[in-house]
C-alpha positions as CSV (number, residue, x, y, z in Angstrom):
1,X,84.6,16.9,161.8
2,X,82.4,17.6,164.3
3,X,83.0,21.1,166.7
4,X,82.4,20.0,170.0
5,X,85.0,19.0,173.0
6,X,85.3,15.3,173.2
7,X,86.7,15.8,177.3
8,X,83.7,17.8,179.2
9,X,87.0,19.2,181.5
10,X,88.8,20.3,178.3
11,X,89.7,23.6,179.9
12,X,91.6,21.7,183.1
13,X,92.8,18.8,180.4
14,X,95.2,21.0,178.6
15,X,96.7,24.3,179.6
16,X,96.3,27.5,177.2
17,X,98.8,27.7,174.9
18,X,100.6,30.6,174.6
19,X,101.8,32.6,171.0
20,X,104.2,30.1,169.6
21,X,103.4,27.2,172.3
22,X,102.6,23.8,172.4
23,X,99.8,22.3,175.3
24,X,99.7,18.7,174.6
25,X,97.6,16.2,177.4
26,X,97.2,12.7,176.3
27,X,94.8,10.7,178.9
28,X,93.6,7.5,179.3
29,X,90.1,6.9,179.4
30,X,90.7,4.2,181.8
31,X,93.3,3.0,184.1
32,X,95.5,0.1,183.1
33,X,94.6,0.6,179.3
34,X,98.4,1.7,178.6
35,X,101.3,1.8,180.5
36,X,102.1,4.7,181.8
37,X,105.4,5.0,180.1
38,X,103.9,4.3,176.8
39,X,101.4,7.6,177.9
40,X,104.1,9.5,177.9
41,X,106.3,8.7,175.1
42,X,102.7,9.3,173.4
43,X,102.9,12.8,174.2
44,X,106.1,13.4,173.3
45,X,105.6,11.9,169.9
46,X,102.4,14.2,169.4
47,X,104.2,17.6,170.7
48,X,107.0,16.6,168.2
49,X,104.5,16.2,165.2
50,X,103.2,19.4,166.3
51,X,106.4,21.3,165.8
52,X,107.2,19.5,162.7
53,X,103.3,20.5,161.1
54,X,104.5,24.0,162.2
55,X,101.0,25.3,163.2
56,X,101.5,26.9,165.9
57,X,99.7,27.8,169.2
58,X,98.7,24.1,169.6
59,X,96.2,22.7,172.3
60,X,96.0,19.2,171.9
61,X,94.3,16.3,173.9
62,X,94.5,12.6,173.1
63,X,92.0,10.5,174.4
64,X,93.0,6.8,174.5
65,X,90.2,4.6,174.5
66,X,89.0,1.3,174.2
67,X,86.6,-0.1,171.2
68,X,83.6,0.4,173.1
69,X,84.5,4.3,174.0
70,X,85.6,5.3,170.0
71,X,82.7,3.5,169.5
72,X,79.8,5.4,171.5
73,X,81.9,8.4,170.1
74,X,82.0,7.2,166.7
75,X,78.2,6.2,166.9
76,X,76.9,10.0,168.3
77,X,79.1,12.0,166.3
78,X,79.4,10.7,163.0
79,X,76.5,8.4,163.3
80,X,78.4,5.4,162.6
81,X,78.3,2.4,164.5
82,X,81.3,0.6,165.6
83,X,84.6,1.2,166.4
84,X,87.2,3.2,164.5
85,X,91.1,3.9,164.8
86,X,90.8,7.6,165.3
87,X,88.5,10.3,165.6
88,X,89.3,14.2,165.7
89,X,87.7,17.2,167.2
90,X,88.6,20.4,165.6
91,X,88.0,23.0,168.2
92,X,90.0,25.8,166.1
93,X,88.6,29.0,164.7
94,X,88.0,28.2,160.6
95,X,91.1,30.1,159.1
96,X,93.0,30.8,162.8
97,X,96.2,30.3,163.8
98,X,97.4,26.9,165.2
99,X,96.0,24.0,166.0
100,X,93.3,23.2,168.7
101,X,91.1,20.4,169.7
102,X,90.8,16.5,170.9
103,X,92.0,13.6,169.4
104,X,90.2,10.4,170.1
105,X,92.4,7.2,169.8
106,X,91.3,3.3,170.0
107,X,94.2,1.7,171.7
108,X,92.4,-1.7,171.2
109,X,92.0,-0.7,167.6
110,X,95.5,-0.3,167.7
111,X,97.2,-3.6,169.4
112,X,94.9,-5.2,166.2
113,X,96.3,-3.7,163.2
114,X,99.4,-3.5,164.9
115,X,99.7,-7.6,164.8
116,X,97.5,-7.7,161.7
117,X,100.0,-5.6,159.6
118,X,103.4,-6.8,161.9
119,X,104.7,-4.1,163.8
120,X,104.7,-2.7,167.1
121,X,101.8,-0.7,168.7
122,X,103.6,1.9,169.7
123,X,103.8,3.3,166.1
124,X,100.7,2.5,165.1
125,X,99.1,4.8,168.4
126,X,101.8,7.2,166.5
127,X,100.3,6.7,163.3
128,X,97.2,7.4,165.0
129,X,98.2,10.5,166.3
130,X,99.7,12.1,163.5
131,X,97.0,11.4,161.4
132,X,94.8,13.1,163.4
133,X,96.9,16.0,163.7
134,X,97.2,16.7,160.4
135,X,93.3,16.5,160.1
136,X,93.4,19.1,162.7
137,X,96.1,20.7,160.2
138,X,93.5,20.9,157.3
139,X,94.4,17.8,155.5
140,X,91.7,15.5,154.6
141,X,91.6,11.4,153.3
142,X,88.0,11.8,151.7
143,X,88.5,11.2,148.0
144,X,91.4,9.3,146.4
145,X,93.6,12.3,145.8
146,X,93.3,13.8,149.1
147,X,94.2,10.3,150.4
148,X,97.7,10.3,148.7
149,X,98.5,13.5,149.8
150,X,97.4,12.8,153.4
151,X,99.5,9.6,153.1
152,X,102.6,11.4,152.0
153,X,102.7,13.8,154.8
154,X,101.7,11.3,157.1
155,X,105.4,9.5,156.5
156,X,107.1,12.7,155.9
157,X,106.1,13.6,159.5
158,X,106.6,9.9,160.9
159,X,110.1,9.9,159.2
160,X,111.0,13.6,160.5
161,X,110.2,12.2,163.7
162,X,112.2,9.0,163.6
163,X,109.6,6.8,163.6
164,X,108.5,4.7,160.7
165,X,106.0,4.7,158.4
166,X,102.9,2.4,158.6
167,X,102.7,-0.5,156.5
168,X,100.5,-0.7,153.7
169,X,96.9,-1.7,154.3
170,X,93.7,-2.3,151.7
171,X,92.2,0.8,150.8
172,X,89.4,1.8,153.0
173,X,85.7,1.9,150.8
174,X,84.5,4.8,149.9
175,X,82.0,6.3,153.1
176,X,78.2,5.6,152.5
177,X,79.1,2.1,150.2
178,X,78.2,-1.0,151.4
């Protein structure tokens, strides 16, 4: 994942988090893209996860975007065009304590699988969020293996939070295949 701070005012975005805290800020990119209630409940959701992945200091930002914003993003950072679901920006020291760094979201991404797979968008934005939190984590959804493990903790973290699991969806193709 790439190393870099997806906000350019990180520093004001999220307060330092002290020994044992948890700094979460979860922004819209732009105005009107989600209720501001729905913002909220957001970042309770992630601060929860957060506490349940147990790796602590955490300083966590969540960017909501649209598909053209995860797209430019998706596009100069892992030099793929289109949009995505999520993208995350590890900004922890390799081997350091906690978790740190930006989590890209597509809320448009979201309302579409959402009604594609019959559930509300609410959890899949929580989906989002916890799956890039546990990237942050270490996890990984690479190779088939890794996949199933990542899936597993996914809903053990959804479920410890009350919320529930995603629906299944068709296995993504392997990166670089047409």
């Amino acid at each position: 994942m790439p190393r870099q701070p997806l906000l350019r005012a990180r520093a004001a975005a999220v307060p330092r988090a002290a020994a044992g805290s948890i700094a979460v800020a979860v922004d819209a990119a732009r105005r009107g893209l989600l209720p501001a209630a729905d913002i909220r409940r957001l970042a309770v959701v992630v601060r929860r996860a957060v506490a349940v992945i147990g790796r602590l200091p955490a300083e966590i930002s969540v960017r909501l975007l649209d598909d053209a914003g995860i797209a430019e993003l998706h596009d100069r950072w892992l030099g793929v065009p289109g949009p995505t679901d999520v993208i995350t920006f590890d900004l922890g020291v390799p081997g350091g304590p906690g978790l740190h760094g930006d989590i890209a979201v597509s809320v448009e991404t979201a309302r579409r699988m959402a009604k594609q797979l019959g559930w509300d968008a609410r959890h899949e934005l929580a989906y989002y969020a916890v799956h890039g939190l546990l990237h942050l984590a270490g996890e990984d959804d690479i190779d088939p293996a890794d996949r199933r493990r990542m899936r597993l903790r996914e809903r053990q973290v959804l479920a410890a939070l009350s919320l529930p699991g995603p629906p299944a969806r068709r296995p993504r193709r392997p990166r670089g295949r047409p």
